[in-house]
C-alpha positions as CSV (number, residue, x, y, z in Angstrom):
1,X,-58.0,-62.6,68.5
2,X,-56.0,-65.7,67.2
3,X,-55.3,-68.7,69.6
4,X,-52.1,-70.8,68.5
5,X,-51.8,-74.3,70.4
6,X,-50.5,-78.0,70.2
7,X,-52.7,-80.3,70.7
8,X,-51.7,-83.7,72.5
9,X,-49.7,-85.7,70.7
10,X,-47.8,-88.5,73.3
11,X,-47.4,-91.0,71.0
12,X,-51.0,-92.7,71.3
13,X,-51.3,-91.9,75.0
14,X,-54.9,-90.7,76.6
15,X,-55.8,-87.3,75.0
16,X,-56.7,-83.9,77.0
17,X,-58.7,-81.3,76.6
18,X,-58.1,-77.4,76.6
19,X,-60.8,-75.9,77.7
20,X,-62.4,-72.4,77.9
21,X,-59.4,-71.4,75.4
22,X,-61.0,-67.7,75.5
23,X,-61.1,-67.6,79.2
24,X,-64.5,-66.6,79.9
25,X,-64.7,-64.2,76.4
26,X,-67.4,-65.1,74.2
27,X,-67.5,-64.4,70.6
28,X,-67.3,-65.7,66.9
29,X,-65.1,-68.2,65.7
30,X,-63.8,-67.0,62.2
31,X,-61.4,-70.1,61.1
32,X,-59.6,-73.0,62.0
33,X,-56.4,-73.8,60.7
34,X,-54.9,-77.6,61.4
35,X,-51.5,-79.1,60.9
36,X,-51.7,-82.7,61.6
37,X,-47.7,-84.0,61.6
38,X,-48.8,-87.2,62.2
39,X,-48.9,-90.3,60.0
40,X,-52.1,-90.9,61.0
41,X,-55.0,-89.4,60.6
42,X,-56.7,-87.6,63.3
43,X,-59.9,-85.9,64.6
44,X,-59.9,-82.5,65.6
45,X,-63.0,-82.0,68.0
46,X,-64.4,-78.2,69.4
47,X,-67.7,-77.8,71.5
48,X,-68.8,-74.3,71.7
49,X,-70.2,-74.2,74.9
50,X,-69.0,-76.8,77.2
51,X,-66.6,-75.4,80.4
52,X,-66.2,-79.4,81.2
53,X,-64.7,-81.8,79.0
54,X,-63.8,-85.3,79.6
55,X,-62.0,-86.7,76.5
56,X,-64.3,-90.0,75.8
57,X,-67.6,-88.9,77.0
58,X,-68.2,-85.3,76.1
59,X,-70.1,-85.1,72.7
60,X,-68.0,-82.9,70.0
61,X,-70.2,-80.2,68.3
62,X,-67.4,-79.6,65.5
63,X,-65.7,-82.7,64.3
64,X,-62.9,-82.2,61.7
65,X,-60.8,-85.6,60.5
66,X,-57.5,-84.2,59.4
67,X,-55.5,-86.9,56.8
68,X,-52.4,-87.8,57.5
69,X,-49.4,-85.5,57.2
70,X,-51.5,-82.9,56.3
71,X,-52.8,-79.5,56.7
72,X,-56.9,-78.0,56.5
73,X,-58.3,-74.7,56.5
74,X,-61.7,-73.9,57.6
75,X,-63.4,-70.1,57.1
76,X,-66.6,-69.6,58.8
77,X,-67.4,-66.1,56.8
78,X,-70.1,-65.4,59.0
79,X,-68.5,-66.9,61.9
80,X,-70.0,-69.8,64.8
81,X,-70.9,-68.0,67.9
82,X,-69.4,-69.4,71.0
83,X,-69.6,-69.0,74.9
84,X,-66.5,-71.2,75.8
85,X,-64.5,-73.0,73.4
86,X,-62.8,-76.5,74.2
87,X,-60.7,-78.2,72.0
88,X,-59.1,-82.0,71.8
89,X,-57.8,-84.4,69.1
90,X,-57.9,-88.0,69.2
91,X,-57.6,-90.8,67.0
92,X,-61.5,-91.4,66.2
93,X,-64.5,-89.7,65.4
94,X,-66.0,-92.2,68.0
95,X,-67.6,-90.2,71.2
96,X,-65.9,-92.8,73.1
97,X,-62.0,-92.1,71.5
98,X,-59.6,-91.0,73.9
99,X,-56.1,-91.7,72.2
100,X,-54.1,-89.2,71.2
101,X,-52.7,-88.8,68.1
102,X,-48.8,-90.1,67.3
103,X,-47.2,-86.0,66.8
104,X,-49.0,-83.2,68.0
105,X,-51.9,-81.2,66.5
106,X,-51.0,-77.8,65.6
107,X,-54.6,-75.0,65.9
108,X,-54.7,-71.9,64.8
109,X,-58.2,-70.2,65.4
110,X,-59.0,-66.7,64.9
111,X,-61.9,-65.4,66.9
112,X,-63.9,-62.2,67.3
């Protein structure tokens, strides 16, 4: 399974969530690929089994700060089992961060 998406980018306006990106399907999450366009960096941050998110308050258990203009690669070889998958990208690692970043956040994940 590979999920594509844009993550908010408004120009430093409030970030939002995706959530439950699998709808309902658990499974292993094989990689993460993430293109930050920005000129900023930014922090990509995934929980594994939340089905609520509120951007600012829910606590992240993946946290990936992207540099600026630039694009990451993650392989999990053995995989990261997951019941629901949620995704945002703000500004700051800080729990509290809700802005989004200047361009938007391009995710590739591929799943099992």
């Amino acid at each position: 399974i590979i999920h594509d998406s844009a993550l908010s980018g408004t120009g430093g306006g409030t970030a939002t969530a995706q959530v439950d990106i699998t709808q309902g399907q658990a499974g292993k999450l094989m990689s993460i690929d993430l293109d930050n366009g920005s000129g900023n960096p930014s922090v990509f941050k995934m929980t594994f089994t939340e089905s609520t998110v509120t951007v600012g308050q829910t606590v992240a258990q993946l946290m990936i700060t992207i540099p600026a203009s630039s694009k990451v690669h993650y392989t999990m070889p053995e995989g990261v089992a997951f019941t629901t998958l949620s995704m945002w990208c703000v500004t700051s690692s800080a729990v509290a961060a809700t802005t989004a970043p200047q361009s938007a956040v391009l995710v590739t994940l591929v799943t099992s």
